[in-house]
mmCIF file as Biopython writes it, N, C-alpha, C and O atoms, coordinates in Angstrom:
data_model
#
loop_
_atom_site.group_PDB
_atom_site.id
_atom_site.type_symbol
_atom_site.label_atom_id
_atom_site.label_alt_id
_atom_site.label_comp_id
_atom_site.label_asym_id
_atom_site.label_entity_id
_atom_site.label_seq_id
_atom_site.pdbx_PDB_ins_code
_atom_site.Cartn_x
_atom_site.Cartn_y
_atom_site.Cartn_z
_atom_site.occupancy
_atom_site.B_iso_or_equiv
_atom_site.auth_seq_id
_atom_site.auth_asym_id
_atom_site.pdbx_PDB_model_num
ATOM 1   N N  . UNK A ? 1  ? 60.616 -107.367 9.558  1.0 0.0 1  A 1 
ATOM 2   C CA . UNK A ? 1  ? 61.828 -107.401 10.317 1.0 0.0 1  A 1 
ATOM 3   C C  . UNK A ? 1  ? 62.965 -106.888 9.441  1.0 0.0 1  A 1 
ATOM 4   O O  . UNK A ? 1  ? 62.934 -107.117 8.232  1.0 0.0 1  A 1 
ATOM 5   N N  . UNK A ? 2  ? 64.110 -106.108 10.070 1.0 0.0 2  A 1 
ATOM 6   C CA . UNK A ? 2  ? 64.868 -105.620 9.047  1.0 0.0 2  A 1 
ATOM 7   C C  . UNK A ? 2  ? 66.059 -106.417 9.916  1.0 0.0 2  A 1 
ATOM 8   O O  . UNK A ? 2  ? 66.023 -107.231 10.839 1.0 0.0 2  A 1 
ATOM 9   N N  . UNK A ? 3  ? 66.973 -105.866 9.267  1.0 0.0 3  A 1 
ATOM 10  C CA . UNK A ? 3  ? 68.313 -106.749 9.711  1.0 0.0 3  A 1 
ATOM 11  C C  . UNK A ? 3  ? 69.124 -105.051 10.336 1.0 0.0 3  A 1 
ATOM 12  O O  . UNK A ? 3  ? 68.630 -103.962 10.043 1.0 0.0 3  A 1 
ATOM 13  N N  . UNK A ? 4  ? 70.321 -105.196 11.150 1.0 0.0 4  A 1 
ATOM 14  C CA . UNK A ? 4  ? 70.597 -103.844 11.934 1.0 0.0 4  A 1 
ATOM 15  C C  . UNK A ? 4  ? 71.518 -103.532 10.989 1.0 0.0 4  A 1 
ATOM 16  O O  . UNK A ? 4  ? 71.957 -102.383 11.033 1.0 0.0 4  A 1 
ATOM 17  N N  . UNK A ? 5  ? 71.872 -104.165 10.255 1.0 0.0 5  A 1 
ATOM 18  C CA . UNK A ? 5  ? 72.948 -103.812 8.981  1.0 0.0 5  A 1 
ATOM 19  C C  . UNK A ? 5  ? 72.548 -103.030 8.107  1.0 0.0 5  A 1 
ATOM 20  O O  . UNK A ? 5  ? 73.302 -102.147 7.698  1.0 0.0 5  A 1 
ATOM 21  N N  . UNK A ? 6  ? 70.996 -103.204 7.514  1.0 0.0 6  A 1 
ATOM 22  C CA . UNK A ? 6  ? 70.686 -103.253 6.534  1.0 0.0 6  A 1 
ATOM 23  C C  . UNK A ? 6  ? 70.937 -101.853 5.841  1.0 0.0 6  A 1 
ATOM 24  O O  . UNK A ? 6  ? 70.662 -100.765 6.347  1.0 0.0 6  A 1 
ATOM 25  N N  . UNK A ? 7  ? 71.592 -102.095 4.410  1.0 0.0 7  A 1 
ATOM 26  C CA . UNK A ? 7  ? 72.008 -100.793 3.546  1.0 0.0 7  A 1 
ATOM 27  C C  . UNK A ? 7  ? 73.325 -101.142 3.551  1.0 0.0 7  A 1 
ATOM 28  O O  . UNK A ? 7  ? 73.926 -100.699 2.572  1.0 0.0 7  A 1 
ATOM 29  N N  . UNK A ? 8  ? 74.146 -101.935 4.495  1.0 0.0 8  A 1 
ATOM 30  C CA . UNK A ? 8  ? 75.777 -102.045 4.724  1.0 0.0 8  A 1 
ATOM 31  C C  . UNK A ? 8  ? 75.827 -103.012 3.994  1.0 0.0 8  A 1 
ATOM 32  O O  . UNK A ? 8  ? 74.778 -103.490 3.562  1.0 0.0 8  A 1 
ATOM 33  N N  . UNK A ? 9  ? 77.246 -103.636 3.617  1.0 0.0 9  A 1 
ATOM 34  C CA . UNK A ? 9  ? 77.792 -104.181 2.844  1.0 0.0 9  A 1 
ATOM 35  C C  . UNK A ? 9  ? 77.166 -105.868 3.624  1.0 0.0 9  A 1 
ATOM 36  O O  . UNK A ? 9  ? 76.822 -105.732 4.798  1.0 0.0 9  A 1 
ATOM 37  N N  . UNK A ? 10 ? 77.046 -107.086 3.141  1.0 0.0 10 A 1 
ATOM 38  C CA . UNK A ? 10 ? 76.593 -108.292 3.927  1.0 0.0 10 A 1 
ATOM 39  C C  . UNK A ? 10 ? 77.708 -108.293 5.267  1.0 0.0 10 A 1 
ATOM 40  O O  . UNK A ? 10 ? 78.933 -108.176 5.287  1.0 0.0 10 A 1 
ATOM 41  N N  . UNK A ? 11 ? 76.978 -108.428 6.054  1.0 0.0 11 A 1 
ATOM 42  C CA . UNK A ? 11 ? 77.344 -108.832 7.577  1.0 0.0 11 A 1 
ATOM 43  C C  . UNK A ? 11 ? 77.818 -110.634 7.858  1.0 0.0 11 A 1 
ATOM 44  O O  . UNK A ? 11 ? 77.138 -111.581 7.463  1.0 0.0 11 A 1 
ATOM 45  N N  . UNK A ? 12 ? 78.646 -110.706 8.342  1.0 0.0 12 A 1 
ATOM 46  C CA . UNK A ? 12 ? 79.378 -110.403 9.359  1.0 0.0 12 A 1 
ATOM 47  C C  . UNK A ? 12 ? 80.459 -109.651 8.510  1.0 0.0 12 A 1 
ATOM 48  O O  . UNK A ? 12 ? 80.065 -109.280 7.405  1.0 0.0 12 A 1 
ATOM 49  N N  . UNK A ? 13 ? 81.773 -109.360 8.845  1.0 0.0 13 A 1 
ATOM 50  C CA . UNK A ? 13 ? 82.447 -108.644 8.321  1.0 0.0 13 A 1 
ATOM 51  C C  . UNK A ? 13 ? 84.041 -109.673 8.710  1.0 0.0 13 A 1 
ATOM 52  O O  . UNK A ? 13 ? 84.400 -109.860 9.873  1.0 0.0 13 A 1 
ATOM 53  N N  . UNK A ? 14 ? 84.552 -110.042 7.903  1.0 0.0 14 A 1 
ATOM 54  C CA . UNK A ? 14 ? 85.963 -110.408 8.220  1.0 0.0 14 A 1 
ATOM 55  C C  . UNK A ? 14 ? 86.668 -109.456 8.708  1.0 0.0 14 A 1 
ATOM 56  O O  . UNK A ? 14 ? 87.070 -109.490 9.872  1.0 0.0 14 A 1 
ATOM 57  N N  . UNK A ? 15 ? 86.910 -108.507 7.915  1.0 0.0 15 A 1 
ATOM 58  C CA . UNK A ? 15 ? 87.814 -107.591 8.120  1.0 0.0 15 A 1 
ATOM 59  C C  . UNK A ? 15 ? 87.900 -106.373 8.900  1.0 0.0 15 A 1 
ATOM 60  O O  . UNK A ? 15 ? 88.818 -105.563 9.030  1.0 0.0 15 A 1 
ATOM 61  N N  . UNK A ? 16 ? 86.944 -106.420 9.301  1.0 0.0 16 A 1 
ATOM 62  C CA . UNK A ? 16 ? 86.435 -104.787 10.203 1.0 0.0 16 A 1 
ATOM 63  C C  . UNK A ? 16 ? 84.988 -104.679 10.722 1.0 0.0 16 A 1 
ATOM 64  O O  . UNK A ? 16 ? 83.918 -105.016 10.216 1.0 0.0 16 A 1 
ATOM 65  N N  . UNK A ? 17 ? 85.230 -104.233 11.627 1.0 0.0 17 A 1 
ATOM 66  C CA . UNK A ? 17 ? 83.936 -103.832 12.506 1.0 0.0 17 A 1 
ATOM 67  C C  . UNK A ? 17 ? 83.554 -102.568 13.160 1.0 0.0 17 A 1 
ATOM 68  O O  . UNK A ? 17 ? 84.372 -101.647 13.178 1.0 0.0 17 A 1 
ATOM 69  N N  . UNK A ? 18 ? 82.275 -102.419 13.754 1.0 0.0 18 A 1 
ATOM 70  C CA . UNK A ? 18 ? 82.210 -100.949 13.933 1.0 0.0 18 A 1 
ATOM 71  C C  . UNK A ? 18 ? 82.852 -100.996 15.648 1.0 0.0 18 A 1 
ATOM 72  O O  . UNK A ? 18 ? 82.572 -101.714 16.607 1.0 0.0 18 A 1 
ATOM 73  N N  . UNK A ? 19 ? 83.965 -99.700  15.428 1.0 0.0 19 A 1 
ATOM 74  C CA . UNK A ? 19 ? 84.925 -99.306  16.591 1.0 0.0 19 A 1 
ATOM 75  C C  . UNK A ? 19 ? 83.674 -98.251  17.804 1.0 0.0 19 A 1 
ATOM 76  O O  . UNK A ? 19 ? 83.748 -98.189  19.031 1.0 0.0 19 A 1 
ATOM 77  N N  . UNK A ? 20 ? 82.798 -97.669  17.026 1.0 0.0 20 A 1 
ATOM 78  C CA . UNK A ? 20 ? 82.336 -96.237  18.123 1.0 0.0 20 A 1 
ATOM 79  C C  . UNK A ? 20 ? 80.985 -96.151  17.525 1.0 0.0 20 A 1 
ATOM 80  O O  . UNK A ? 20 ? 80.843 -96.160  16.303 1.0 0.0 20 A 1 
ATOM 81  N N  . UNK A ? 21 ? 79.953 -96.066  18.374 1.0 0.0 21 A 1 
ATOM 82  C CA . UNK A ? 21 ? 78.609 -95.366  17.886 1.0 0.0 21 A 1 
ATOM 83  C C  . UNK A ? 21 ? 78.384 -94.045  18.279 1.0 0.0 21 A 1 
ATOM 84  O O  . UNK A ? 21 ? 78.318 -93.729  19.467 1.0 0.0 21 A 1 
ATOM 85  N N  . UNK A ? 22 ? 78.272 -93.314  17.426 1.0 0.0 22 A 1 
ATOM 86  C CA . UNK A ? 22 ? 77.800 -92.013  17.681 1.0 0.0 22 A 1 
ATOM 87  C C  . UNK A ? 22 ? 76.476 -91.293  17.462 1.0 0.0 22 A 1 
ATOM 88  O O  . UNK A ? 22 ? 76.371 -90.892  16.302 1.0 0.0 22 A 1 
ATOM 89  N N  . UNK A ? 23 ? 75.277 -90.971  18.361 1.0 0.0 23 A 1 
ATOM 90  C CA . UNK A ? 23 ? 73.859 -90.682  18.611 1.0 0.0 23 A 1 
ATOM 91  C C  . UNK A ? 23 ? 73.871 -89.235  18.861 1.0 0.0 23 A 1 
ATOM 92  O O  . UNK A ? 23 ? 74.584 -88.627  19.659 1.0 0.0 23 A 1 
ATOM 93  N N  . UNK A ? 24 ? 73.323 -88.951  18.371 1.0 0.0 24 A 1 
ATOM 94  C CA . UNK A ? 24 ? 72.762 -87.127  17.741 1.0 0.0 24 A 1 
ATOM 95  C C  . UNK A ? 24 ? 71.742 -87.122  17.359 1.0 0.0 24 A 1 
ATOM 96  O O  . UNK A ? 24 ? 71.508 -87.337  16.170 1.0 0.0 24 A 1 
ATOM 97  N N  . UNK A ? 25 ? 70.290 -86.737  18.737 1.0 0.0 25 A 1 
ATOM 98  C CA . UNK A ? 25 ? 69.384 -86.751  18.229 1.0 0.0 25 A 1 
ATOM 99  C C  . UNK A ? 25 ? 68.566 -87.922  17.875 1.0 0.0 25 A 1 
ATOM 100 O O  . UNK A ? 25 ? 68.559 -88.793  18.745 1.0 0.0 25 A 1 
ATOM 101 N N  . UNK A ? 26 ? 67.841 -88.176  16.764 1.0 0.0 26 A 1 
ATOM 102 C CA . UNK A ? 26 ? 67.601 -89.504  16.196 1.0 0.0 26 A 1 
ATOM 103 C C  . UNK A ? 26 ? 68.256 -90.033  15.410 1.0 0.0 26 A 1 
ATOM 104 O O  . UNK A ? 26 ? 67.931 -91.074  14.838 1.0 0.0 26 A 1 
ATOM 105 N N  . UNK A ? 27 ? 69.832 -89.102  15.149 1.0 0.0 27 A 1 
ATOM 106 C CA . UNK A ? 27 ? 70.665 -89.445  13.961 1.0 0.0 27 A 1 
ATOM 107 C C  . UNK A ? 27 ? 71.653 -90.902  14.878 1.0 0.0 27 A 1 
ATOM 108 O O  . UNK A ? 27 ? 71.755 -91.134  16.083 1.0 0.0 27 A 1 
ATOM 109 N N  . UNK A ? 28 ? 72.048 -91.397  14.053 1.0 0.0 28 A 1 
ATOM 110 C CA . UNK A ? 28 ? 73.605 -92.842  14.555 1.0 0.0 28 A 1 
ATOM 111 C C  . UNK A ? 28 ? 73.963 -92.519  13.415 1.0 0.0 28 A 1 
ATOM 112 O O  . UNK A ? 28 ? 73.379 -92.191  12.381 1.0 0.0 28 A 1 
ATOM 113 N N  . UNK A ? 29 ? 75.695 -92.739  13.935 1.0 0.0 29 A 1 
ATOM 114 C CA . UNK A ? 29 ? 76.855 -92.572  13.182 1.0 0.0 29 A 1 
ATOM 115 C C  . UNK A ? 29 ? 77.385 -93.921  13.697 1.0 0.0 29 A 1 
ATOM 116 O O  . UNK A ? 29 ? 76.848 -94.357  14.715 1.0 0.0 29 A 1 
ATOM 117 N N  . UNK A ? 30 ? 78.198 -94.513  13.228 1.0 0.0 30 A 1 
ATOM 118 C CA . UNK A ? 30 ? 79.057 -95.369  12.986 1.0 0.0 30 A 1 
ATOM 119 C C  . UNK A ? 30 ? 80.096 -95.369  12.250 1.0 0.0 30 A 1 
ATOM 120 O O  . UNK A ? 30 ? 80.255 -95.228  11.037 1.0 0.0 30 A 1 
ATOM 121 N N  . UNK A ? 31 ? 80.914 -95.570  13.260 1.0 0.0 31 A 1 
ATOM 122 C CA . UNK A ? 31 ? 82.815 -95.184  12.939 1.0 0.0 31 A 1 
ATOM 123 C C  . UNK A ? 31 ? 83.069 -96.819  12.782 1.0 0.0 31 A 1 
ATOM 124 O O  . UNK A ? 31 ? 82.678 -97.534  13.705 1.0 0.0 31 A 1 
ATOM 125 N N  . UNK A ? 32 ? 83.839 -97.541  11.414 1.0 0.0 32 A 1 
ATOM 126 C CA . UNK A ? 32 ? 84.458 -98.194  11.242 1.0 0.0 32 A 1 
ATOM 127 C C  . UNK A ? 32 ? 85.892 -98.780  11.259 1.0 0.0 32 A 1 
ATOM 128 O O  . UNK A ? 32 ? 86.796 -97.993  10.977 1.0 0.0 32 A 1 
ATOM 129 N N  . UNK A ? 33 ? 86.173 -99.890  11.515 1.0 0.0 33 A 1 
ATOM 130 C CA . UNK A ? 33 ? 87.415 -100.297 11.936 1.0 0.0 33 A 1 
ATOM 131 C C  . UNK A ? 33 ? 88.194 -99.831  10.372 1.0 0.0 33 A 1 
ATOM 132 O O  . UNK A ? 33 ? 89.302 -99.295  10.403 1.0 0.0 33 A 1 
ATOM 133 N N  . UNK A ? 34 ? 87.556 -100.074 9.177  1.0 0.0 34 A 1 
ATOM 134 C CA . UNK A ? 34 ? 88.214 -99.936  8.052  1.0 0.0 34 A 1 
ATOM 135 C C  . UNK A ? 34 ? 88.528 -98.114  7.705  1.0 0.0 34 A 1 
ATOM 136 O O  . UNK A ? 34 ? 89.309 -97.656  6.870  1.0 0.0 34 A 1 
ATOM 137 N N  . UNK A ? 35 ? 87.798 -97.499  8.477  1.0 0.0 35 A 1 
ATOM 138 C CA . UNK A ? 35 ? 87.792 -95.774  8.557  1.0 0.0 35 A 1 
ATOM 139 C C  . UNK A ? 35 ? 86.560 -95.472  7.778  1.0 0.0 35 A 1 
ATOM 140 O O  . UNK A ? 35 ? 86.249 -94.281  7.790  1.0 0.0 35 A 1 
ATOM 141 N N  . UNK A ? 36 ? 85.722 -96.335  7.048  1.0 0.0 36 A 1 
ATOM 142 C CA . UNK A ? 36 ? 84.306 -95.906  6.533  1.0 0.0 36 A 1 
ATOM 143 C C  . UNK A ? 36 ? 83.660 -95.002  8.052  1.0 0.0 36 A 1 
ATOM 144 O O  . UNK A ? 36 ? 84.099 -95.035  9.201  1.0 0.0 36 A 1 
ATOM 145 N N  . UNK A ? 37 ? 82.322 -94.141  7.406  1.0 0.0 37 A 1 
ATOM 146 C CA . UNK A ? 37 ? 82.063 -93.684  8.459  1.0 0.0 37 A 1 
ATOM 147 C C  . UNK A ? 37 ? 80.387 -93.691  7.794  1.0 0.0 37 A 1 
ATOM 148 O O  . UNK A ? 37 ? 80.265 -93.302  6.632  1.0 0.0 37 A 1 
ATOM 149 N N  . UNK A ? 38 ? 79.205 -94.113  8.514  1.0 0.0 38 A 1 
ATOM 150 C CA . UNK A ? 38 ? 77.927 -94.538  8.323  1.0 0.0 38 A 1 
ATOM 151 C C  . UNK A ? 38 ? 77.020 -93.793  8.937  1.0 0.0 38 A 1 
ATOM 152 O O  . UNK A ? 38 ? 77.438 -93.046  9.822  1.0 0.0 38 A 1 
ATOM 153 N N  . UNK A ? 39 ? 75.478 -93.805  8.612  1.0 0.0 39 A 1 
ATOM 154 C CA . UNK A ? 39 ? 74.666 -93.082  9.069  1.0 0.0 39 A 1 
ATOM 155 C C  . UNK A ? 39 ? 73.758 -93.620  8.818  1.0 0.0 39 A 1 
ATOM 156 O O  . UNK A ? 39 ? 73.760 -94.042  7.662  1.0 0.0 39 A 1 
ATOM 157 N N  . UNK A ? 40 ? 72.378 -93.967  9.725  1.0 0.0 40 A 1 
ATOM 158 C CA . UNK A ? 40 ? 71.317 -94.139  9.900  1.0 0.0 40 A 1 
ATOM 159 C C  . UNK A ? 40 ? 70.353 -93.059  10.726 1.0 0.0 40 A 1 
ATOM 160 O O  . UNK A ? 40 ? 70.903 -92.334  11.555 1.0 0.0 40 A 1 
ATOM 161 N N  . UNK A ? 41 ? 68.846 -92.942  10.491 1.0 0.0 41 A 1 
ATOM 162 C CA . UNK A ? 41 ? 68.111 -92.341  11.373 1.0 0.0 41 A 1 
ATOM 163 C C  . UNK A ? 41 ? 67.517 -93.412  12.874 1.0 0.0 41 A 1 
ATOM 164 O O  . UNK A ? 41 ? 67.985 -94.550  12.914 1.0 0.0 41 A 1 
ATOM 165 N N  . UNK A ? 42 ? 67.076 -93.224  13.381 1.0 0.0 42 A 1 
ATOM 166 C CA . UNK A ? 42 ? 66.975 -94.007  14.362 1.0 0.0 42 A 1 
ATOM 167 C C  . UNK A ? 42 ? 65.204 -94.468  13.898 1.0 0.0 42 A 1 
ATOM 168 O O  . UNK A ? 42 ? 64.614 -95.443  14.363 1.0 0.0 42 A 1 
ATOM 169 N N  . UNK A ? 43 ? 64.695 -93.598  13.009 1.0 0.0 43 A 1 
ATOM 170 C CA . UNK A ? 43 ? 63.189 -93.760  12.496 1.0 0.0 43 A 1 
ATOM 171 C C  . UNK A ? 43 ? 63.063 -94.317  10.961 1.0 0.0 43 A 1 
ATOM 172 O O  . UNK A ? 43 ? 62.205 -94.132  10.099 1.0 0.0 43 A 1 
ATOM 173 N N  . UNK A ? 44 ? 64.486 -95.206  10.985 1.0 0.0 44 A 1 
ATOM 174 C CA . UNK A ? 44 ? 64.577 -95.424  9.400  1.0 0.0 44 A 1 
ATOM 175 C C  . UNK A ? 44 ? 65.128 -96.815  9.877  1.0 0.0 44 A 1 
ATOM 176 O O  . UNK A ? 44 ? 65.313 -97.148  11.047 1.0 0.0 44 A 1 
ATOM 177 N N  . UNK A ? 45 ? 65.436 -97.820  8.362  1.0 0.0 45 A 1 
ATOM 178 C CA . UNK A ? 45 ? 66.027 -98.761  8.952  1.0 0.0 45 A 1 
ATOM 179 C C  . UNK A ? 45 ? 67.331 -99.250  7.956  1.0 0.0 45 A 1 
ATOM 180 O O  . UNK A ? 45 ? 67.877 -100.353 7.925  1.0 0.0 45 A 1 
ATOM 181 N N  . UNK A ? 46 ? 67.584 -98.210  7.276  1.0 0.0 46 A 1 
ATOM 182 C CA . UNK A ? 46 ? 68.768 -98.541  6.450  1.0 0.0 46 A 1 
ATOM 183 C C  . UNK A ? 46 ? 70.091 -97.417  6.798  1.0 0.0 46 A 1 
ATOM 184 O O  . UNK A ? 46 ? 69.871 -96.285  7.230  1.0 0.0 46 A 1 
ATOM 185 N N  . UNK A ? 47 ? 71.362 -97.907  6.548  1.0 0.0 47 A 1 
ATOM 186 C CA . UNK A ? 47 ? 72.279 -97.101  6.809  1.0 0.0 47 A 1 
ATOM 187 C C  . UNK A ? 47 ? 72.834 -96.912  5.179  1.0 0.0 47 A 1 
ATOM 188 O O  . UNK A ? 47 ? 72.955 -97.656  4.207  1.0 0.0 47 A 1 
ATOM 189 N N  . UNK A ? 48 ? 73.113 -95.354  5.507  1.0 0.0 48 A 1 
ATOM 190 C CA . UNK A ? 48 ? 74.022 -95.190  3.697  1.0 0.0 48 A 1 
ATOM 191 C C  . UNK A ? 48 ? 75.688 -94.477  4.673  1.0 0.0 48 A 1 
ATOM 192 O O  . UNK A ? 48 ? 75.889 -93.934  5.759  1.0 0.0 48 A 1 
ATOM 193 N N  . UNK A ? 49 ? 76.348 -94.809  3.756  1.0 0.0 49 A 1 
ATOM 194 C CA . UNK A ? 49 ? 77.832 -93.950  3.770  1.0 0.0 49 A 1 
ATOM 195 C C  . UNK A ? 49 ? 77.770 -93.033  3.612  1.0 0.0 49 A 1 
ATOM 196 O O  . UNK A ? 49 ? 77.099 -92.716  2.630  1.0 0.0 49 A 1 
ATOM 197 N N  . UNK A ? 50 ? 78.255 -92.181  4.244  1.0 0.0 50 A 1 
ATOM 198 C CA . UNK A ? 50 ? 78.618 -90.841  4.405  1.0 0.0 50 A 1 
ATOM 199 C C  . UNK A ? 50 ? 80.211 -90.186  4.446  1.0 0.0 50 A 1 
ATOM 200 O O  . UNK A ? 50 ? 80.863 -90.639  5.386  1.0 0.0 50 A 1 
ATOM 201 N N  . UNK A ? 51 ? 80.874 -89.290  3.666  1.0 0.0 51 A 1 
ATOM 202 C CA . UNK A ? 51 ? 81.796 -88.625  3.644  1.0 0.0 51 A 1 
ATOM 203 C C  . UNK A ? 51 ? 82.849 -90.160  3.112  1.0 0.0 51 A 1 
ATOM 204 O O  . UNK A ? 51 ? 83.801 -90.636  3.730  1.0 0.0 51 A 1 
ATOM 205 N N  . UNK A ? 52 ? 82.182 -90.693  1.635  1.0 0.0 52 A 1 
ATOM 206 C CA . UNK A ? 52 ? 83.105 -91.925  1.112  1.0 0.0 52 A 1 
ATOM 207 C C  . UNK A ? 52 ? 84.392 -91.383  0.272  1.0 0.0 52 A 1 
ATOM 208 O O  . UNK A ? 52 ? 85.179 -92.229  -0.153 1.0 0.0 52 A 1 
ATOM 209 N N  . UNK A ? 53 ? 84.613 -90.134  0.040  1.0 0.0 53 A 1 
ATOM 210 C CA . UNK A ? 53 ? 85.875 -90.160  -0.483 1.0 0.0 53 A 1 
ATOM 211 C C  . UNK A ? 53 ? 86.585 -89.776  0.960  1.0 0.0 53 A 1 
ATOM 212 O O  . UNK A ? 53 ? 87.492 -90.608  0.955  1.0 0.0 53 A 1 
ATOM 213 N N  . UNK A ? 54 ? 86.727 -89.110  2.069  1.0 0.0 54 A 1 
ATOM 214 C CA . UNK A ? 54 ? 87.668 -89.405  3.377  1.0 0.0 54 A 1 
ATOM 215 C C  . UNK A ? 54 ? 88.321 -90.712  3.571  1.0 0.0 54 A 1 
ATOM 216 O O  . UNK A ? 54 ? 87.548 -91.245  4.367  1.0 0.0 54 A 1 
ATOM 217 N N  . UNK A ? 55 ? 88.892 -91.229  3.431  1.0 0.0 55 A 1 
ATOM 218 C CA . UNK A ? 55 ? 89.774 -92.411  3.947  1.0 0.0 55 A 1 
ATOM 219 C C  . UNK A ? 55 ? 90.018 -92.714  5.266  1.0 0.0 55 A 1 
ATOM 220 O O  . UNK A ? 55 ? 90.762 -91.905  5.821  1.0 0.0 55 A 1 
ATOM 221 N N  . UNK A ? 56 ? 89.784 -93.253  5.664  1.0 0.0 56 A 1 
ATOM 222 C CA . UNK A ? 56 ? 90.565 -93.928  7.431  1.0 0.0 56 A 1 
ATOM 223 C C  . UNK A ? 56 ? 89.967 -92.626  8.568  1.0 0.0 56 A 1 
ATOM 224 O O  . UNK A ? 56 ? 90.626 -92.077  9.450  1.0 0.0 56 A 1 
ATOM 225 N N  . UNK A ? 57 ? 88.881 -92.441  8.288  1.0 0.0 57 A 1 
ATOM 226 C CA . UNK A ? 57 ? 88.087 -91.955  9.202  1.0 0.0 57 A 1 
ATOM 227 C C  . UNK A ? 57 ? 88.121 -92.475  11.109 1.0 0.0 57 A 1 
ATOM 228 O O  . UNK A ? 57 ? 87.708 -93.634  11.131 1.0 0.0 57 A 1 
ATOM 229 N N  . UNK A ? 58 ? 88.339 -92.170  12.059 1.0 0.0 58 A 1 
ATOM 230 C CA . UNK A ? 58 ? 88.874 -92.703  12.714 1.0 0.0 58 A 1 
ATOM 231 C C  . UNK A ? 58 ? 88.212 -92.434  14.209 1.0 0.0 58 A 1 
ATOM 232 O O  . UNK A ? 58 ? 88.110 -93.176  15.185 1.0 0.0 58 A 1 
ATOM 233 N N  . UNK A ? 59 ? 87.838 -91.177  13.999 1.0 0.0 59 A 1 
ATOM 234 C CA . UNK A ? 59 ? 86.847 -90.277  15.074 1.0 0.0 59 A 1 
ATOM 235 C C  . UNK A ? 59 ? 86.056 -89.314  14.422 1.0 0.0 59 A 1 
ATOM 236 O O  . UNK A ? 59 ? 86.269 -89.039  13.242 1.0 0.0 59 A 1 
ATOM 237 N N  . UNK A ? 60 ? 85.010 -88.682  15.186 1.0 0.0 60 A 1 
ATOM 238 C CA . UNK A ? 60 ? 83.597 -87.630  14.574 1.0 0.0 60 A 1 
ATOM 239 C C  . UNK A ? 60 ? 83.859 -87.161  16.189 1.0 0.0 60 A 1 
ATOM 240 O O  . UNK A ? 60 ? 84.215 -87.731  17.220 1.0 0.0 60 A 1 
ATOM 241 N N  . UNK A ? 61 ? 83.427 -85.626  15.746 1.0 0.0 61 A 1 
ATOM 242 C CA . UNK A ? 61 ? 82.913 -84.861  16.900 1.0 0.0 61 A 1 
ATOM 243 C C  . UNK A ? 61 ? 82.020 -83.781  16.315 1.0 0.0 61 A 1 
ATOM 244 O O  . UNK A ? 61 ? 82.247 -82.927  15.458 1.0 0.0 61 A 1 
ATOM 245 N N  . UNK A ? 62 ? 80.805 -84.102  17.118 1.0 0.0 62 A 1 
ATOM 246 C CA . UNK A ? 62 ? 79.552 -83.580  16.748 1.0 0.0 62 A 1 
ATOM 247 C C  . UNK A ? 62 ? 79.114 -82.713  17.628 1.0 0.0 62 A 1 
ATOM 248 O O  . UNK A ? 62 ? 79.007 -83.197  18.755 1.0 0.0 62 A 1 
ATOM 249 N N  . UNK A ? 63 ? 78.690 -81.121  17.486 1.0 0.0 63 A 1 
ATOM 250 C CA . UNK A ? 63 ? 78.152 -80.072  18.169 1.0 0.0 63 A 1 
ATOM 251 C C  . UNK A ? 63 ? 76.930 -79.879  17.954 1.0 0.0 63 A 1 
ATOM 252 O O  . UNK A ? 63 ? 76.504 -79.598  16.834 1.0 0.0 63 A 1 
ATOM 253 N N  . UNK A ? 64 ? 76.071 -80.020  19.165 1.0 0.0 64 A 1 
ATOM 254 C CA . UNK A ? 64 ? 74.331 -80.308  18.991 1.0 0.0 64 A 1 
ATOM 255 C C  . UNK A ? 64 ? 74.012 -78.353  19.372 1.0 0.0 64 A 1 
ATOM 256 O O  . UNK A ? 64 ? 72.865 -77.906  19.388 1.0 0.0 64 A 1 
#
């Protein structure tokens, strides 16, 4: 069993939560309340950060 977090910082989160999911494919993105912006495969079960020096990330728009 994995946890839906897993790879993210420990869950629950005081301070921020995820605002938008974004699905491309088998890819998820996750847009954060803090502007982090995340990525998982949908055939994997860990998420890593993506684009960590951007700051206050806020929206993604993705062309398939």
């Amino acid at each position: 069993m994995h946890l839906a977090s897993d790879g993210m910082m420990s869950a629950p989160w005081s301070r921020h939560m995820v605002e938008r999911f974004v699905q491309i494919d088998i890819d998820l993105f996750a847009v954060l309340s803090n502007g982090e912006l995340w990525h998982k495969r949908l055939d994997e079960s860990s998420w890593h950060q993506v684009l960590s020096e951007i700051h206050q990330i806020k929206a993604i728009a993705a062309v398939k």
